[in-house]
Backbone bond lengths (Angstrom), bond angles and torsions (degrees), N, CA, C in turn:
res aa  C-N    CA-C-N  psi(-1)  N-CA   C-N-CA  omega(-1)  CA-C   N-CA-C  phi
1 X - - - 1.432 - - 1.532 110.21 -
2 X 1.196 116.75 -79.71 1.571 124.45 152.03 1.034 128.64 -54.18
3 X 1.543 143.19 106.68 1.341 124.61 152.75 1.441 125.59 -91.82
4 X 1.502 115.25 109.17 1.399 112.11 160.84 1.471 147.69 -122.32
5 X 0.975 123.68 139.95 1.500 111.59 -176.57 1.104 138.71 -28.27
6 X 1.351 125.88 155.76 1.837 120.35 174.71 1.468 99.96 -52.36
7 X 1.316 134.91 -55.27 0.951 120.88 -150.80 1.575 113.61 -80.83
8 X 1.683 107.07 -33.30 1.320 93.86 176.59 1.833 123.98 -99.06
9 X 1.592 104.03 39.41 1.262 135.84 163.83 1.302 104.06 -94.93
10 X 1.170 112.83 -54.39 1.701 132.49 158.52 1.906 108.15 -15.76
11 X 1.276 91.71 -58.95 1.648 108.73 -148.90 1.148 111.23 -85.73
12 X 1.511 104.99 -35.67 1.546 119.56 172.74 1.709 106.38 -73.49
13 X 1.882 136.76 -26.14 0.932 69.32 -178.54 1.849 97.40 -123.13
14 X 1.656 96.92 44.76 1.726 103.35 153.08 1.270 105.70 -78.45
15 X 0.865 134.19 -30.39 2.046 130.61 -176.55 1.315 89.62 -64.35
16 X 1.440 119.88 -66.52 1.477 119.32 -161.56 1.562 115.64 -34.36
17 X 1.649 105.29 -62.51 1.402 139.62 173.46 1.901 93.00 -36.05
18 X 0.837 116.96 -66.31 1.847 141.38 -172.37 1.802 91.35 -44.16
19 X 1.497 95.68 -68.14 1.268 73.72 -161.28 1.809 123.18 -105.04
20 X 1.599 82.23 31.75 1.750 102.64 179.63 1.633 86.71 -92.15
21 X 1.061 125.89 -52.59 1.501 131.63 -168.25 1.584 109.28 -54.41
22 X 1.447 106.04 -52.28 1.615 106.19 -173.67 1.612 128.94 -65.88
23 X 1.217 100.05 -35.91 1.901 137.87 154.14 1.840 93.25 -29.23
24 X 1.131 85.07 -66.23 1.817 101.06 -160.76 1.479 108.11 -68.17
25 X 1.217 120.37 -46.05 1.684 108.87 155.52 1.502 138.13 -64.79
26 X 1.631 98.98 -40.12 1.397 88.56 164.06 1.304 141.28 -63.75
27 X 1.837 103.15 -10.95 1.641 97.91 -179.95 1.263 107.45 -121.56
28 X 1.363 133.20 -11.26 1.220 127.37 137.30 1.219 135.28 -39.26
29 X 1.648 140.40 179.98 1.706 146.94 -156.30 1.582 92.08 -122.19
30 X 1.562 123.82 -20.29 1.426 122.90 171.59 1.262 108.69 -45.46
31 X 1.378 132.69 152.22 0.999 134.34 -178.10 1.729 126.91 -162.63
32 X 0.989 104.73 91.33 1.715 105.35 -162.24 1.453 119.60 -52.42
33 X 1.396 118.22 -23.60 1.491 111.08 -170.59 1.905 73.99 -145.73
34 X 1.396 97.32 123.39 1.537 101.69 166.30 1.193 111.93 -122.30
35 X 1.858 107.53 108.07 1.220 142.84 -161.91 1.721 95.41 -76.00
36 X 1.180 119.76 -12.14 1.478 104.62 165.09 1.226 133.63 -67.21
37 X 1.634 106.70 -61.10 1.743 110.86 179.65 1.954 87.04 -58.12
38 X 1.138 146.08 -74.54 1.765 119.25 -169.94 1.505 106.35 -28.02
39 X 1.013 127.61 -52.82 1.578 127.09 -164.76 1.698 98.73 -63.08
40 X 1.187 101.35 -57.16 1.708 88.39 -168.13 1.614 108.37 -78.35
41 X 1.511 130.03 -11.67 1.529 114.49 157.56 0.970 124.73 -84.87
42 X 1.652 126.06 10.14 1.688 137.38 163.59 1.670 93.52 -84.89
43 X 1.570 107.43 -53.48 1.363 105.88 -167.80 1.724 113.20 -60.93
44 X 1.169 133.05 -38.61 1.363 147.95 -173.39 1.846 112.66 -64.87
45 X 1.575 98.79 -36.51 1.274 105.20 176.85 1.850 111.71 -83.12
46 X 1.077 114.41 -30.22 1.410 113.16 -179.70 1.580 104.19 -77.32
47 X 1.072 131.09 -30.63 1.683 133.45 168.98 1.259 107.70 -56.42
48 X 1.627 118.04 -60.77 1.371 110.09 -160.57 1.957 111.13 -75.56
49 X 1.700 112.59 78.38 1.350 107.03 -177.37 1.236 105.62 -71.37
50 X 1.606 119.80 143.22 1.385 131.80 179.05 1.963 110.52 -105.09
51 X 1.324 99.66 85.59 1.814 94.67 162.00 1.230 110.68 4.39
52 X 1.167 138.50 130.06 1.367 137.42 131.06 1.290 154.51 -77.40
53 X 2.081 91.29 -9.62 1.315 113.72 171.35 1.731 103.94 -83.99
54 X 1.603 126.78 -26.76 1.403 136.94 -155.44 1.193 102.87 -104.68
55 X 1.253 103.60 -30.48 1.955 101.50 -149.12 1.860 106.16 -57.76
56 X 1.341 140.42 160.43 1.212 143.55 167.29 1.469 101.49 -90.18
57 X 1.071 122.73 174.59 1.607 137.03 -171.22 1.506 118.02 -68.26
58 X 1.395 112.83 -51.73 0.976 119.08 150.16 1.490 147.00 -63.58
59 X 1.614 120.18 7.61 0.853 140.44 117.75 1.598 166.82 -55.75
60 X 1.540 66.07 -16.01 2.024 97.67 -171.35 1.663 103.70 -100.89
61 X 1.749 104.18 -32.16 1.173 108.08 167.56 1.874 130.76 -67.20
62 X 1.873 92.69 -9.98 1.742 93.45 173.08 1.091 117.19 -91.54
63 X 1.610 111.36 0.35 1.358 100.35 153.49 1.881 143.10 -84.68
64 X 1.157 133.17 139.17 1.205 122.93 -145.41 1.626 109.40 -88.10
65 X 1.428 117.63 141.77 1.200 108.30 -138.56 1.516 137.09 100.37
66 X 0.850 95.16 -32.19 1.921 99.34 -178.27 1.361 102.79 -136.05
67 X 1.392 81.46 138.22 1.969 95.37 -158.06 1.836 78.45 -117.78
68 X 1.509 103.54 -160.49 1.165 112.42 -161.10 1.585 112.58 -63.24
69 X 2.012 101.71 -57.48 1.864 96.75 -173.38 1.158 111.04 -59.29
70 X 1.480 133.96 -14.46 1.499 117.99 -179.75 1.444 105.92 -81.93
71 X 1.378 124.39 -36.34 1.318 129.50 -177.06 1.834 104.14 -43.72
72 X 1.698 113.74 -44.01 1.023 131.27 -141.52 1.554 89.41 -88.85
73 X 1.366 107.49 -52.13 1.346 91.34 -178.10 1.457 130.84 -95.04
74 X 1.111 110.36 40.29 1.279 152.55 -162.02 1.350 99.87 -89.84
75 X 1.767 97.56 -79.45 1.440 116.30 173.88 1.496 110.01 -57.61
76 X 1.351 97.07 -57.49 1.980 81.52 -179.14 1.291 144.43 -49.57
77 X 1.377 97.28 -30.35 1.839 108.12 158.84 1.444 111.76 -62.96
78 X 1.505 118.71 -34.68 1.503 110.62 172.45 1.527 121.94 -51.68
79 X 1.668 91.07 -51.86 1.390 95.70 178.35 1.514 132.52 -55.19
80 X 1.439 105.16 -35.99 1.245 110.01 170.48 1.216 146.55 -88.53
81 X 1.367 98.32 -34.59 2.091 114.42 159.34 1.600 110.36 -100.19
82 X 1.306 128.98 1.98 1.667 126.52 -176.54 1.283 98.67 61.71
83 X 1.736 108.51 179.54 1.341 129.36 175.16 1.230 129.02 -4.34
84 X 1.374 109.46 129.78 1.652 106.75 169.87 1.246 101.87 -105.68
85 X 1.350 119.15 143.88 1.409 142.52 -152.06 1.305 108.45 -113.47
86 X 1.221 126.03 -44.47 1.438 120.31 175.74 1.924 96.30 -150.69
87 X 1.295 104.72 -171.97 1.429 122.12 170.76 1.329 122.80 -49.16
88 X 1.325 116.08 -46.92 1.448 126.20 178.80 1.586 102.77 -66.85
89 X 1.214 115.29 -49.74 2.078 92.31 -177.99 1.798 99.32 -42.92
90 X 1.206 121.47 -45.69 1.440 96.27 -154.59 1.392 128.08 -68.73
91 X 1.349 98.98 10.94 1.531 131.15 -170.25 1.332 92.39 -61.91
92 X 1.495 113.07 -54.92 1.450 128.93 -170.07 1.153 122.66 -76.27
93 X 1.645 120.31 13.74 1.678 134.71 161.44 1.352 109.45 -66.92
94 X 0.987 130.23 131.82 1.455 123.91 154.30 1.656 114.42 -66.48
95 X 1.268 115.48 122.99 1.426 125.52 164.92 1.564 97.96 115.95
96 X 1.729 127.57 -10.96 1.396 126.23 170.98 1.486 99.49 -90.74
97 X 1.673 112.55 145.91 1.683 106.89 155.30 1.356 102.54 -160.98
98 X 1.032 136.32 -179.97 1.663 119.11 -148.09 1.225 132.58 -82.48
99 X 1.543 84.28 -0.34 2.188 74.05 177.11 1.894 86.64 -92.73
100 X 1.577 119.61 -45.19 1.487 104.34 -176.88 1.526 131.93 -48.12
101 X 1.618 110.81 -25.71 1.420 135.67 143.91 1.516 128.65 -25.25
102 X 1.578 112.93 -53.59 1.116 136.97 -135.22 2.259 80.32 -118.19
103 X 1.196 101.66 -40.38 1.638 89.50 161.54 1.671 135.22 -80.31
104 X 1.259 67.54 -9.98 1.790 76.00 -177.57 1.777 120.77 -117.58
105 X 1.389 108.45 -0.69 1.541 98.71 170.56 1.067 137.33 -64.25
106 X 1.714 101.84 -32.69 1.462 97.05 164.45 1.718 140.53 -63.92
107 X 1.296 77.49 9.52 1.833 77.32 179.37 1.728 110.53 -106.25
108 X 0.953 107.15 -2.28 1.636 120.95 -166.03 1.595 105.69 -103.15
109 X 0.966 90.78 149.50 1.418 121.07 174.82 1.546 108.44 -142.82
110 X 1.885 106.92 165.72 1.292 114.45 -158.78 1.348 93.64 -126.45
């Protein structure tokens, strides 16, 4: 009825293959990228808020964004003016300024 080439015998039945395969993931529980465990280690990290008046250095560093000298001078502003009171003291860190602020509040607590 049809005559077609090797190759586009070929082609017809890589499509087939294509879209026998995609069929089969979408309605199957297989799942190539499981967007859950990401969701719950986004979700796990926004729960665990770390004090900013308490936290130790190495704590300050699990938050993302702040590597060690901010960690450091972190503490040293503690040490020297005490407590931070809201968001805006940390304004007054050296190495924070508002967009680095604005990545990192959600991990903080007061």
């Amino acid at each position: 009825m049809f005559c077609l080439t090797h190759y586009e015998r070929k082609a017809i039945i890589f499509l087939s293959l294509v879209i026998a395969v995609g069929a089969l993931l979408k309605y199957s529980n297989l799942k190539i990228f499981n967007t859950s465990i990401i969701k719950n280690s986004v979700e796990s990290k926004s729960t665990a808020l770390i004090n900013i008046n308490t936290a130790e250095e190495k704590d300050l560093e699990k938050i993302p964004h702040i590597g060690k000298k901010i960690a450091a001078s972190i503490i040293q502003y503690r040490k020297n003016f005490g407590r931070f009171n809201d968001l805006q003291d940390l304004l007054k860190v050296k190495g924070i300024g508002k967009k680095k602020l604005d990545l990192i509040k959600d991990y903080l607590t007061f």
